[in-house]
N, C-alpha and C positions, 0 to 999 in steps of 0.2 A: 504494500500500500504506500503509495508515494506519501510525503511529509513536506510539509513548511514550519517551518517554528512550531515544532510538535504537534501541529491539525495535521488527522491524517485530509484524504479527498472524500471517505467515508462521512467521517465530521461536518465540514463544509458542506458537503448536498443536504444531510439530514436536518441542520441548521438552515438551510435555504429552505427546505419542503415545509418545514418548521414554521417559520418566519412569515411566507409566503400562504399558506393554509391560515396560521393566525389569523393574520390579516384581510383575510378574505373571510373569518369566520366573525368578523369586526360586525359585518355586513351584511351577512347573511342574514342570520336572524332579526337581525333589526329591519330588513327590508320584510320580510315574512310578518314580523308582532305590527309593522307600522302599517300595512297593510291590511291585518285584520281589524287594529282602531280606527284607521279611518275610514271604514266600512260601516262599522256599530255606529260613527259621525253621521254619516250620509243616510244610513238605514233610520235615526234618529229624527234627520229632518226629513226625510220623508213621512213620517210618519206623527210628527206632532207640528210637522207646516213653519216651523221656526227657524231663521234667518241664520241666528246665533250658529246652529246646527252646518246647515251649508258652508258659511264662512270656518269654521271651524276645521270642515273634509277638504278646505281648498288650503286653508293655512297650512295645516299639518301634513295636508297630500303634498305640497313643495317639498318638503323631510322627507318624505315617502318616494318620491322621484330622486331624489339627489341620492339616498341608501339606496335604491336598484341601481341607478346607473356607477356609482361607483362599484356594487357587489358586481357588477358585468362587467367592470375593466378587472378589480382583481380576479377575478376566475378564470379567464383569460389567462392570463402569467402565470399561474397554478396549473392550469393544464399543460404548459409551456415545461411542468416542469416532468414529466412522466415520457419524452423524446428528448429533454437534455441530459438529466440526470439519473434518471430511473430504466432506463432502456430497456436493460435484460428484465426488470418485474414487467415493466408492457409488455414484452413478448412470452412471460410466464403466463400474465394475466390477460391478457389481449382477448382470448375468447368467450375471456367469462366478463369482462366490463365492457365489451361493446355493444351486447344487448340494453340493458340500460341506462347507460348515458347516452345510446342514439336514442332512443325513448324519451329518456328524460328533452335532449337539446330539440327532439324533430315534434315533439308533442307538448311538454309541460310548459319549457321555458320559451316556444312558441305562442301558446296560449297567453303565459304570465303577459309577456311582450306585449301582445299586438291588443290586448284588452286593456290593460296599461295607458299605452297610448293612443287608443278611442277613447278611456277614462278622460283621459288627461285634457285632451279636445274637441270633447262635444260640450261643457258643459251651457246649459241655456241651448242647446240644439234636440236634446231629448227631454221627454217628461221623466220627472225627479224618478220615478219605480225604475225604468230601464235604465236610467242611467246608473242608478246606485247598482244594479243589477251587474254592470262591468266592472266594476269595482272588488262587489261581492268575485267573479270567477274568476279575474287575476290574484287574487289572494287564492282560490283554489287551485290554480295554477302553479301559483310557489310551493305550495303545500306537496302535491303531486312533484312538483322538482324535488322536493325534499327527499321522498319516499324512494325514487329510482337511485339518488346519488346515495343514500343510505342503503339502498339494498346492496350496491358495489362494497359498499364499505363493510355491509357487515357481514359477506363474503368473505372479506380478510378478517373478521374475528371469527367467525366462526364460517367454518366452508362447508357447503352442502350441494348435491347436487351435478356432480363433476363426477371427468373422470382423468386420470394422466395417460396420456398418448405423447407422444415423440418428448416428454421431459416439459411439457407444458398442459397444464389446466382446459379442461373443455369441457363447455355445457353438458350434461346430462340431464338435466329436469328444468328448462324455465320455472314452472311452476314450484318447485324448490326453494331456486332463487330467493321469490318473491313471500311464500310459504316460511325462510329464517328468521326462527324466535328471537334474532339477535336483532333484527328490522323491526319488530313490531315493538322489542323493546325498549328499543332507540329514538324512534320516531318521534311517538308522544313526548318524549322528554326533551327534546330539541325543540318539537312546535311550540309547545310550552312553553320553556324557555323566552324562544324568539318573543312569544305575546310579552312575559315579565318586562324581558328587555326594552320593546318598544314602548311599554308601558309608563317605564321611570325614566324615558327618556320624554316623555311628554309632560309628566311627573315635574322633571327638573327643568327643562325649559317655561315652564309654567309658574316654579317656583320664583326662578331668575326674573322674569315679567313682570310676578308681585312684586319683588325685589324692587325693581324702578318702578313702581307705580303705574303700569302703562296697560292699558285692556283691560283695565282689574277682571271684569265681568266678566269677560270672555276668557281670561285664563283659569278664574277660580273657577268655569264651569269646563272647561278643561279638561283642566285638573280633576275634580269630582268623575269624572267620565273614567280617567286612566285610574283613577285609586280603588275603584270600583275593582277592575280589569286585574291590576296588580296583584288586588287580595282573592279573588278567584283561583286566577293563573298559580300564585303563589302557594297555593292550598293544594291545587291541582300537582304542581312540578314534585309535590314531599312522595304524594301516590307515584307517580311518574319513574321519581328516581328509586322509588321500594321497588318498585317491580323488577326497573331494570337492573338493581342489586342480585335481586333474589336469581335473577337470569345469570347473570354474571358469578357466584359462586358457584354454579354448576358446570358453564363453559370456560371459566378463564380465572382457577380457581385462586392462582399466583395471584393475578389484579387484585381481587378483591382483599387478600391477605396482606397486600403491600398500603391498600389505603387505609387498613387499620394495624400496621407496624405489628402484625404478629409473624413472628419467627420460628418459634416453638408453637406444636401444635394444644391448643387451651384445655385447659377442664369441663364440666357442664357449666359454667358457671365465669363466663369470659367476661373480664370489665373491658369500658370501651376508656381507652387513651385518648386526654385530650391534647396532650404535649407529651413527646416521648425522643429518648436521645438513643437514636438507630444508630447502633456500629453497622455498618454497613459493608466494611471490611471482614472483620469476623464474625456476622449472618448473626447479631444478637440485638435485643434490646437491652439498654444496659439502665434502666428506670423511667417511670412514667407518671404523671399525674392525672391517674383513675377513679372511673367510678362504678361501681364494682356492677356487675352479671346487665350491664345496658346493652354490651354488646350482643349477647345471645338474646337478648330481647330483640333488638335493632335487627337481628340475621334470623331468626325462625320465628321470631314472634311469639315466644313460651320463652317461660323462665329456666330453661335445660335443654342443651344444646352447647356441645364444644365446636372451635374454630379449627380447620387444620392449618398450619404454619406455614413459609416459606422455606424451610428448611426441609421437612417431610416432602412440601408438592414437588420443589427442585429435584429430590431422589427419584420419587416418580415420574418424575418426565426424563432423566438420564437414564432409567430403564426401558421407555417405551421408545427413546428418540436416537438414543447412543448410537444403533447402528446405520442410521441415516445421516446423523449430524455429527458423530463424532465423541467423544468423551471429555475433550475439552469445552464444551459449547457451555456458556453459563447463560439461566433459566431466571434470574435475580432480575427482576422488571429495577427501575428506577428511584428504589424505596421512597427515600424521602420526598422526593416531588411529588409522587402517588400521594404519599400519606399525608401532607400538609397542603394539596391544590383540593384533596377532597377534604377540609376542615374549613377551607375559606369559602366551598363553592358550597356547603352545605351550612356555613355562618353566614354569607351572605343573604342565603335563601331563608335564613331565620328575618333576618332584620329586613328586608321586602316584605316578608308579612304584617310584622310590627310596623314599619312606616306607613301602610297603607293604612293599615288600623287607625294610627292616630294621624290620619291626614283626613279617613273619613269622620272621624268624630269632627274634627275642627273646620271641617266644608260644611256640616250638618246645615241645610235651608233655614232653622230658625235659629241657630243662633255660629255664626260662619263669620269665624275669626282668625281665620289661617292667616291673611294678611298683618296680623298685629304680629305672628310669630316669629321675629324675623327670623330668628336663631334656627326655629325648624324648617322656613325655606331656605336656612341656608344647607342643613343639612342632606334635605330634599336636593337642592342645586346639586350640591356635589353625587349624591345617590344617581343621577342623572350618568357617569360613567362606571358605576359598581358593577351593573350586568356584564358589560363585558369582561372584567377582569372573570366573576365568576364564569362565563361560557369560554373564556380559556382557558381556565383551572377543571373545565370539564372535559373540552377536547385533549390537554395534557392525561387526563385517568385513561380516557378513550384509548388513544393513539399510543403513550408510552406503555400503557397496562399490557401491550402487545408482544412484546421485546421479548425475543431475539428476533421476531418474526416481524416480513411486512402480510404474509399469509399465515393466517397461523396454524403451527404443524406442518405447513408446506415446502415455504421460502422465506428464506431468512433476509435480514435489511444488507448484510455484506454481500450477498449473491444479487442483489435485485441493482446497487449499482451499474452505473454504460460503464462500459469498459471502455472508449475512447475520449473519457470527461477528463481532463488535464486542473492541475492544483490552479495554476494561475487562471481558467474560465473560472473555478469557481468562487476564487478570490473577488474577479472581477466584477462577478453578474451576482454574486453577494454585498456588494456594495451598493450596484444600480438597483436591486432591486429595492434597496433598505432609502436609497436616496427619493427613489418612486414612491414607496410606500409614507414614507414622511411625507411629501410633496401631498397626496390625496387625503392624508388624514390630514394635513394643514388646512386643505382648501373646504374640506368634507363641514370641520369645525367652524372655518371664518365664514361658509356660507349658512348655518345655522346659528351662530351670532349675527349675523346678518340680517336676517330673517327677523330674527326678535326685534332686534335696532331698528327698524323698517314701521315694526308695530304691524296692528292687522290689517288696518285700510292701506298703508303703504306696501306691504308684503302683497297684499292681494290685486294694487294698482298694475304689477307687475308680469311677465309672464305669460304664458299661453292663459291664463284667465281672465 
């Protein structure tokens, strides 16, 4: 493996694929949640004939358009990255992800598209039902993109369906495919998600509003709309991520061991660690601050019930794998970042429920004094980027929980490297892409301040509106 200042070329692409996926996962979801609220907006005035309502789908629909069109430039450069960097996995995987993401690109995110933009240019050309009506099926649209690029993906956590002919992967069941507990598990936690997200970003731009004084009415009714949305979704994402727990201890049973730092396999009787210092070197825990049998509650839902270790699953997998992968292969996911992205991404999901909570007490119609608070919109303001951080402390459990594997059990992340990818391209197109990726979340932000600064009638003077 060639080397520059100790990176090897491995390092640098997985860092690029890394980097590149974040940032497009920036986006995703938030084009998805912003999409479904400005739906429930539009479905609203349709339905109670108020003005407030319309201006509301057209404010927030500009957010709504600036997250698709940036989510379609980064996806772009992400797929750019699977013929630079990843060759040999495209030709491992090539028959099994082209059924899908030609689906996904020639059906879903066609639909998203082209409904989108009849959204976006008829308004006052249809009556308020059909129009919201387009609205309504580009958000079904994304939804359906969601579902095809997760079916790809959770192929590589869990593979069903296949068969190996000439050293590469090939369809055996479509219905399979689409049929993986790993997809269904996935899904809902994602869509989820995506609503949370575009949620407290409406949340927090509505906070910043009251902050300057400016719309009061039209943002504390807002706001009221999205904290609604937040404490639902947020309720929802606790079931969401159980399930796909529960799914994930039986196929990827390392992951799930690594985001609760057990090494040793537990008692009946396992506490859950909410801080713990992983040797990571010698495969232990070396003390934790617990609380005692949460965890076999959290994992079977009964008070009895042991965890198995990482220590124990790593043997079992160098029994089942040794003679494919070798004896050397180590099975040890990512410890720490597992265990501490899954304590932020499930503390964050605490405090979205509590801030909606007391956002709705304080919008209450008769007596709504979120305005006086400035402290909690300020809090709110900043809540306004939390989602993200959590939805990449999710994709990290995802995507690392995976390791050694980019298939898992199949193909490993050292074999799925191109073999004609040089240190210095990745040096370089590691740079531009980080230069790019700054460059769009710069403008992504100034035109969402923008927007606020502008206010409603000036934001709405504006534009295809």
């Amino acid at each position: 493996m060639k080397m520059l200042s100790g990176v090897t070329m491995l390092d640098l692409a997985r860092f690029q694929f890394a980097m590149t996926t974040v940032f497009h996962f920036f986006f995703v979801p938030f084009s998805i949640g912003m999409g479904f609220i400005v739906s429930i907006m539009e479905t609203l005035y349709v339905v109670k004939k108020d003005e407030v309502y319309k201006k509301m789908a057209q404010f927030w629909g500009k957010i709504y358009l600036l997250s698709f069109a940036v989510g379609v430039v980064t996806g772009i450069i992400q797929e750019f990255q699977f013929g630079m960097n990843w060759s040999d996995y495209s030709r491992f995987m090539g028959d099994i992800f082209g059924a899908p993401l030609a689906i996904e690109a020639l059906l879903a995110f066609f639909m998203e598209s082209t409904f989108i933009g009849l959204w976006m240019f008829t308004w006052n050309k249809f009556k308020p039902a059909l129009h919201c009506a387009l609205v309504w099926i580009s958000f079904i649209g994304s939804m359906l993109s969601a579902i095809w690029i997760l079916a790809a993906n959770a192929f590589m956590q869990h593979p069903v369906g296949y068969v190996i002919k000439n050293g590469k992967a090939q369809m055996a069941s479509f219905w399979a495919l689409i049929a993986n507990e790993q997809l269904w598990a996935s899904f809902p936690h994602v869509v989820i998600g995506a609503i949370v997200t575009a949620s407290f970003v409406v949340i927090g731009m509505a906070a910043f509003g009251l902050l300057r004084k400016r719309d009061v009415n039209f943002h504390k009714k807002s706001m009221r709309i999205a904290l609604w949305v937040a404490l639902f979704a947020s309720i929802a994402e606790i079931g969401a991520g159980d399930y796909q727990t529960q799914v994930e201890i039986h196929e990827q049973p390392m992951k799930f061991a690594a985001t609760e730092g057990v090494y040793e396999t537990t008692g009946d009787h396992a506490p859950w660690d909410i801080v713990a210092n992983l040797n990571t070197k010698e495969h232990k825990n070396e003390g934790a601050i617990s609380i005692p049998d949460v965890l076999t509650i959290l994992t079977y839902h009964s008070t009895s019930g042991s965890i198995k270790g990482m220590n124990q699953i790593n043997k079992e997998l160098h029994a089942k794998y040794d003679k494919k992968f070798g004896k050397d292969m180590s099975y040890y996911v990512p410890v720490k970042t597992l265990f501490y992205s899954f304590r932020i991404m499930a503390g964050f999901g605490a405090l979205f429920a509590l801030l909606a909570i007391l956002g709705l007490i304080w919008t209450r119609p008769k007596k709504n004094t979120i305005e006086n608070k400035r402290w909690f919109l300020w809090i709110l303001g900043i809540s306004t980027f939390l989602p993200f951080i959590a939805n990449t402390c999710g994709w990290f459990i995802t995507e690392l929980g995976r390791f050694p594997w980019t298939v898992y059990g199949l193909f490993t992340i050292a074999d799925s490297i191109s073999a004609s990818t040089t240190t210095g391209e990745l040096w370089f197109t590691n740079i531009m892409y980080f230069l790019i990726f700054s460059t769009l979340g710069g403008v992504m932000v100034y035109y969402c301040k923008r927007q606020l600064d502008m206010g409603v009638a000036g934001a709405l003077e504006r534009g295809a509106y």
